[in-house]
Steps between C-alpha positions, in 0.01 A plus 500: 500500500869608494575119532290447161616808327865380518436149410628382150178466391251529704145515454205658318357598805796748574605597158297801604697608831841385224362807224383745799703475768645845549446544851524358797329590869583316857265583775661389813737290342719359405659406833515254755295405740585624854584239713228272736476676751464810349171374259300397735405814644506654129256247387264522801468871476409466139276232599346741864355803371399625825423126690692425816451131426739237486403353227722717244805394674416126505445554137759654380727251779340203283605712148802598598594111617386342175681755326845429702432110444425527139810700440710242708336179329576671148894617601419873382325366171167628502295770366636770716832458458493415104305835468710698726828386329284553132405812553900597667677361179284612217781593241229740306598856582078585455420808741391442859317672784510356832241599738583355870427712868707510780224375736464143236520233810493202241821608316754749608537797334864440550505205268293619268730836447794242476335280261489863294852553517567161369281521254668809395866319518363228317324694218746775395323799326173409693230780565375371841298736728436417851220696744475434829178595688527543865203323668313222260465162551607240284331526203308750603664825357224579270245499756695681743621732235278459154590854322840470559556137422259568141726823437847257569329251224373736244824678516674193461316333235514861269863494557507141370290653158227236653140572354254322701209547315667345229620205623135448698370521184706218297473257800308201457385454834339116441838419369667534859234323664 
């Protein structure tokens, strides 16, 4: 979407997110992915819930392998790393919250709190608030946490002046489809 939004252009489809985008939310991201080594045992446990099988860590062996030989085949141009270095150099200053937890095996909280501070270098004047929860998996802060995460988004989205209901209201949902 911020790809679109900044295109010369663009397309009907997005001249929606162009007119309303006041605010923007990262859950878990944006960061890097931690290295090999470190995934696979981040993906399995996702994957476990509670089985001692095998089978999670073959899987997420096999995931983490195409991933690494995708990325290799491509020299760093795929989907990952185009959306990382999108979302990193997006010269809007439009307000942010980042949501990320310490315990995120998938991508370090370390890189995502420097991604922050670049963002903030690169986007002078930029209202960017970061929370870190302690335990949560990746992608799984609202779960783990759901009243605080929802209280982090309303407050967010009423400092942006965002009404919700409103925009719910004007969207044409067969149009995006």
């Amino acid at each position: 979407i911020v790809r679109e939004i900044n295109k010369p252009g663009g397309s009907e489809k997005y001249d929606f997110f162009k007119q309303n985008h006041r605010a923007a939310i990262f859950d878990s991201a944006p960061g890097w992915p931690n290295p090999p080594c470190q995934l696979v045992p981040g993906i399995a446990e996702l994957m476990q819930k509670g089985s001692n099988s095998l089978t999670p860590y073959l899987v997420s062996s096999s995931i983490v392998l195409l991933y690494r030989s995708y990325h290799y085949a491509h020299l760093g141009k795929h989907y990952y790393t185009w959306a990382y270095k999108t979302a990193q150099s997006d010269p809007r200053p439009v307000p942010t919250l980042s949501l990320y937890s310490r315990a995120d095996k998938l991508v370090s909280p370390r890189n995502i709190a420097r991604q922050i501070e670049k963002r903030k270098r690169n986007v002078p004047g930029l209202y960017l608030k970061s929370v870190e929860f302690e335990d949560a998996e990746h992608v799984l802060l609202y779960s783990k946490y759901p009243n605080e995460y929802v209280q982090h988004i309303d407050e967010h989205l009423s400092m942006c002046k965002v009404d919700m209901a409103s925009i719910l209201a004007e969207i044409d949902v067969d149009k995006f489809n």
